[in-house]
N, C-alpha and C positions, 0 to 999 in steps of 0.2 A: 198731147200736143200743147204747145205754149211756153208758157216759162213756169220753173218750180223752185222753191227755194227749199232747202232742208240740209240736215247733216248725212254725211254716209257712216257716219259711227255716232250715236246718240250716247250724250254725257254732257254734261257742263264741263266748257272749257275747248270744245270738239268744234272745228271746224266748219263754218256753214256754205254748201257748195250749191250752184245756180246752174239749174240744167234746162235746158234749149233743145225743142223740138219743133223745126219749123221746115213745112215744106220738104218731107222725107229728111230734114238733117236734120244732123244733131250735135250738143256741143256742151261740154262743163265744164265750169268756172270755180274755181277753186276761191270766196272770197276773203272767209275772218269769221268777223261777227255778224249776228243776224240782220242788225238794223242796217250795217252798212250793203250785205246782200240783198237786202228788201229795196233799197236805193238802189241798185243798180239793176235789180230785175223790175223794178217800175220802168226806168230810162228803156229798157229793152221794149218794154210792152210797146211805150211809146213808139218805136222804130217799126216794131214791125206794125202795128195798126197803120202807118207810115207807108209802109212796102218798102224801108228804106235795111232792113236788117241783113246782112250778107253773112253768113255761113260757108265755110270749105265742104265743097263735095262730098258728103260725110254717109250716105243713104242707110239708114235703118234698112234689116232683113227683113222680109214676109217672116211670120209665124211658121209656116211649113220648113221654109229655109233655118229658121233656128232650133226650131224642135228637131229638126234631123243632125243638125249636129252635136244637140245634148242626147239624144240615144247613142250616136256614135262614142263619147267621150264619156261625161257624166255616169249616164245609165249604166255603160259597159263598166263600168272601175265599182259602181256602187250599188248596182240593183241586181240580185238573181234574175237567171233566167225567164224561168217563171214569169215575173213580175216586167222584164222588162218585155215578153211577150206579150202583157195585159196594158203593158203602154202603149204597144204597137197599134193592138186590136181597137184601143179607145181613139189613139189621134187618128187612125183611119179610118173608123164608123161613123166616127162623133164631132172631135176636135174641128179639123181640119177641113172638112166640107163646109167649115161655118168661117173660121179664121186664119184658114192655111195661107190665103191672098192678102191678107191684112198683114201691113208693116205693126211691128210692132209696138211704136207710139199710134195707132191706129183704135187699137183696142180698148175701149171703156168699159166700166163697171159697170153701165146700162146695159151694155152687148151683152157682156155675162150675164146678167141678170137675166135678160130675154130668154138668153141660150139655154140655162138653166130649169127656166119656168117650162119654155117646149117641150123640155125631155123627159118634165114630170107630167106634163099631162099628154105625152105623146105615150104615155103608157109602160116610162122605165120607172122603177121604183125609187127609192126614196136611194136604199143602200148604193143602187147603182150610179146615181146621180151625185152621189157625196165623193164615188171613186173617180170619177170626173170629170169634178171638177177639185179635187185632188190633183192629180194631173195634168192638170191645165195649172191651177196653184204653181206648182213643184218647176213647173219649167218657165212660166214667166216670173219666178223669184230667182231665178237662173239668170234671166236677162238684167234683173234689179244687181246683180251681182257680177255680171261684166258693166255693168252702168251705161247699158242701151237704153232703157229706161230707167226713171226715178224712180216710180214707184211700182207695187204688183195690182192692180187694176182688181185682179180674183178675191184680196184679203178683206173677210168681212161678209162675203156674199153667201155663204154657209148657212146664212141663219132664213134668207129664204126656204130652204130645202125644208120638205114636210117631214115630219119623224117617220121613220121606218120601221119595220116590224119587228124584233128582236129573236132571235132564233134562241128557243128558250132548252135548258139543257131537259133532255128527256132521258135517262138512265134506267135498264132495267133492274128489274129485282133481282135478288138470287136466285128465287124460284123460277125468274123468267129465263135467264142468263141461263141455267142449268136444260132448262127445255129445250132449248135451241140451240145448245148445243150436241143433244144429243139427236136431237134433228137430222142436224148436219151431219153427224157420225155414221149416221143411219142411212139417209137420202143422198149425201151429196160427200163422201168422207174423204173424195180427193182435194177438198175444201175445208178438211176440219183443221189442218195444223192453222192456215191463216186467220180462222174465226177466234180460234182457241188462244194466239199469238196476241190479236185484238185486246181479246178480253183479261189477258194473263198479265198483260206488260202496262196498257194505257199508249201506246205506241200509234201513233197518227195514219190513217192506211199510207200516205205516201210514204211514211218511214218504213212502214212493213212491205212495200212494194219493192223498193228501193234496197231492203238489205242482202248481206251477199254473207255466203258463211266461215268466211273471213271475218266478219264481227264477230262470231259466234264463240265463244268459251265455255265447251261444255263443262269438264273438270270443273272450273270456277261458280258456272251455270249464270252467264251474264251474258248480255248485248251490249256491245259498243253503238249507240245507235248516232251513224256519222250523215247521213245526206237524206233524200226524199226524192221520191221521184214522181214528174206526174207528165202528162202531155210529150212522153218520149224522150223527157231532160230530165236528167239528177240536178240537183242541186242542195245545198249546204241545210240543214234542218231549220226548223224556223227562227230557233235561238242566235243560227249560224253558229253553234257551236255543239260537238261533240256532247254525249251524255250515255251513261251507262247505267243498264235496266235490268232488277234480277229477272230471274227463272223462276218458277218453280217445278217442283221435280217430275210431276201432271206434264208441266210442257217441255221438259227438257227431254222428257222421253219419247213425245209425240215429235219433237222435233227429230231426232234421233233416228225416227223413223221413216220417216216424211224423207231426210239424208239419200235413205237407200234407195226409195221408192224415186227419187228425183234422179238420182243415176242410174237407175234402171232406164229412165225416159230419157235421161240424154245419150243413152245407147241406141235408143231404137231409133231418134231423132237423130244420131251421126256428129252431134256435139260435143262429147264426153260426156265431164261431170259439168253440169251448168256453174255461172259462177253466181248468177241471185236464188234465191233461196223459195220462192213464187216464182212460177212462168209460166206461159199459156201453152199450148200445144206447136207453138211455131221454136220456143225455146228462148222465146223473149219474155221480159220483163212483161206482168199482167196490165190489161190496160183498164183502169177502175172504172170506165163509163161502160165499158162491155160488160165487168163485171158485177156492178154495182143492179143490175136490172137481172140478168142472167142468172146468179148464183145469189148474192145476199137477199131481195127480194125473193125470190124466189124458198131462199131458205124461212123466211121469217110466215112463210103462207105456211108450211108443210108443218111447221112449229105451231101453226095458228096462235103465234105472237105479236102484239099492235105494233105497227110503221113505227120505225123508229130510222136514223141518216145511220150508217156506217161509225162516222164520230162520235154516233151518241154510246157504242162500247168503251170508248175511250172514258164518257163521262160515267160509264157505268163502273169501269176500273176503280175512278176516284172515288165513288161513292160507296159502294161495298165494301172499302178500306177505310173510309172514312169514319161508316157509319159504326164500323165495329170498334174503332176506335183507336188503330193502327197514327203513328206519328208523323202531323201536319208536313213536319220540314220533308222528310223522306217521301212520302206522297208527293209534294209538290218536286221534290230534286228528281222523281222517276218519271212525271209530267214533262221537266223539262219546262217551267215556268221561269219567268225571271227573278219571282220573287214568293216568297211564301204568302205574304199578301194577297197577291193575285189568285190562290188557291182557295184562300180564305175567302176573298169576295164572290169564287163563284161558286164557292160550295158549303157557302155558307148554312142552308136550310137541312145539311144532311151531317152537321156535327150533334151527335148521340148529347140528347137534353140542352144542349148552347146551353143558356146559364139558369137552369132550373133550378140547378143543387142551390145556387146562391138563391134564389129564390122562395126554395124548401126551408134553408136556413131562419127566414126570419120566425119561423116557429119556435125556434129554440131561443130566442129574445124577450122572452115572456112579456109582451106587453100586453098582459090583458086590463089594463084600465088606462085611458090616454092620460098622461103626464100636463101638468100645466107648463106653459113657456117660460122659462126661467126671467123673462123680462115682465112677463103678466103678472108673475108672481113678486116680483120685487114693487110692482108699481101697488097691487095687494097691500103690500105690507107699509107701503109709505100711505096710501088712504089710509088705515086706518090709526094711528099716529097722531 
């Protein structure tokens, strides 16, 4: 609320504009330079402390009124499924019971601040409270961007938030990996192609959920891995972009077989041949909250191998290639990382010696008596002179 002075494109030389928010209106002035905007938004103040300031019928939206038409627009052009259903879930548990009624010059960085502090010690954690107010962020920089408001009220408030727990990679060994699989071979072996899939590829379970064998090339022995499914939605992989992930010949033939075993079941089921590649007994896509307690739990007891998430095979992929010594780039291009960087910073503790050898090396340097400093020793020689 009030008057603000700023540019909407920041550079020397950029235009400084006077924005008005008074009494649900709102209104901007397009002036020059700052000093002359700084004059005209003091005249303002003056008027309306005044009550003499008139504005055109201009009414700012409530929060709920404009976040529903950035899901409608925005969200739908720019955000997966997924995510824009974790938009939904947040402005309707969280958001919106607090600032749904609130116009949007309404809203201060104290409110947030408040909103913020209640939902860490109301008992949401640190991570879920950063998603939160992410999304609150995300959609009043939306409003700073049709220039409903000047500014985003949310930018900055971040650094209240308590550090959160970090979910740290936990990967199994080869010997652990190898037990539990045959675990599953043993106890549970209508399960073994997807653990095996897991552990062979580095493939995300929603990719593995989600694939149909239509990606599949045996002859080749490769995955197209195109989408992810999770919550009853496909949706595009996290890269949002396609990626392709060897075989090996271990899984190409468990897949191979797993094939027939799956059409055997869409016969008895009245389906055909399924088209995903996982399915539950209804003939639909698996659903990983059923699964994830039911069968991988489940498996990891019978194994008597430590808890470890579903994802952590994925980190376990990286790591047994890593550690043997297999090539950074290809490791991270089968991850489906954006960068080989990013492979590097999180797997970093499992490249076989990091830089030992250079380390080993300084043995071969012979310095076994420490050298004088080429400056100590010139100074040496001018004392005695």
């Amino acid at each position: 609320m009030g008057v603000k002075v700023r540019q909407k494109v920041k550079g020397q030389g950029q235009a400084y504009w006077i924005f008005i928010n008074h009494k649900g209106k709102r209104k901007s002035v397009k002036v020059g330079d700052k000093r002359a905007a700084e004059q005209l938004a003091s005249k303002i103040r003056i008027k309306m402390k005044a009550n003499d300031l008139k504005i055109s019928d201009n009414k700012l939206p409530t929060f709920k009124l404009f976040s529903d038409g950035f899901m409608d627009t925005y969200s739908k052009l720019n955000h997966a499924e997924n995510t824009r259903k974790s938009y939904e879930d947040m402005l309707r548990l969280h958001i919106n019971p607090v600032f749904g009624e609130k116009r949007l010059d309404e809203i201060e960085r104290k409110d947030i601040k408040r909103f913020i502090i209640e939902k860490q010690t109301g008992g949401l954690s640190a991570n879920s409270v950063k998603i939160i107010l992410s999304y609150l962020s995300s959609i009043l920089t939306e409003a700073v961007d049709d220039e409903l408001i000047p500014l985003n009220p949310a930018t900055g408030v971040r650094k209240v938030i308590g550090k959160g727990e970090t979910k740290e990679i936990n990967p199994l060994s080869a010997t652990e990996l190898n037990t539990l699989l045959k675990a599953v071979e043993k106890h549970l072996p209508e399960h073994y192609p997807m653990f095996l899939l897991l552990a062979r590829t580095g493939m995300r379970e929603g990719e593995a959920i989600g694939l149909k064998w239509d990606d599949i090339d045996f002859n080749g022995r490769f995955i197209e891995v195109r989408r992810s499914y999770s919550k009853a939605n496909y949706s595009p992989t996290k890269s949002r972009k396609p990626r392709r992930v060897d075989m090996s010949p271990q899984l190409t033939e468990t897949l191979l077989a797993h094939r027939k075993a799956i059409l055997e079941k869409g016969l008895r089921l009245g389906i055909g041949e399924p088209e995903n590649v996982f399915i539950n007994n209804s003939g639909k896509p698996i659903n990983v909250d059923n699964w994830r307690p039911r069968v991988f739990n489940k498996a990891l007891k019978k194994a008597k191998v430590r808890k470890i998430r579903i994802h952590d095979l994925r980190h376990t992929y990286a790591t047994l290639r890593i550690a043997k010594g297999d090539n950074i780039a290809d490791v991270s291009n089968q991850l489906g990382h954006h960068s080989v960087k990013l492979t590097l910073d999180t797997y970093y503790h499992w490249i076989p010696g990091k830089l030992k050898n250079e380390v080993d090396a300084l043995d071969d340097l012979h310095l076994s008596a420490p050298q004088a400093h080429p400056e100590a020793e010139n100074e040496q020689k001018v004392s005695t002179k």
